[in-house]
N, C-alpha and C positions, 0 to 999 in steps of 0.2 A: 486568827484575826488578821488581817490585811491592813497593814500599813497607808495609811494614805496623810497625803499632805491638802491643806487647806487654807486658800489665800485668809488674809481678815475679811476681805469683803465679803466674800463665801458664805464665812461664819456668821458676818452679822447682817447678812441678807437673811440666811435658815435660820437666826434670832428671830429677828422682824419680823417673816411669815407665824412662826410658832406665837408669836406675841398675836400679830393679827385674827389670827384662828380661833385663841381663848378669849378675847375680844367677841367677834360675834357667835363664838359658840353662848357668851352672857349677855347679849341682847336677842339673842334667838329665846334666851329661857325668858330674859322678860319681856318678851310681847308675847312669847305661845302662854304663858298660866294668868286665868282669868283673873281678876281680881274680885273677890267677895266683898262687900261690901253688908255692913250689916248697920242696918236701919231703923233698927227694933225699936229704939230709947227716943225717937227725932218726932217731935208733932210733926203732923200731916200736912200743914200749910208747910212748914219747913221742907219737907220732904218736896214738894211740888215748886219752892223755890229752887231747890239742887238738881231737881231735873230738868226745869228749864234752863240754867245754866251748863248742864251737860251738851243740853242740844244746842247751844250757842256757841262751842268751843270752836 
């Protein structure tokens, strides 16, 4: 192994990317997996109220 030296700043720059990286490697996973939603138990007017509210976001 090879000897090397490393200022602090160095260090906590190649912190700070490593931190940034698992950062959006966990909003990459939540925006890619859908959300299920299950609707089974909701009367139907209700259900028709949530989806106009969806379309209004």
């Amino acid at each position: 192994m090879i000897d090397q030296n490393y200022s602090i700043d160095e260090i906590l720059s190649a912190v700070d990317e490593i931190q940034n990286k698992k950062k959006e490697v966990k909003s990459n996973i939540a925006t890619t997996l859908p959300v299920k939603k299950d609707y089974s138990e909701v009367p139907k007017h209700t259900l028709k109220l949530i989806e106009e509210a969806e379309e209004t976001k």
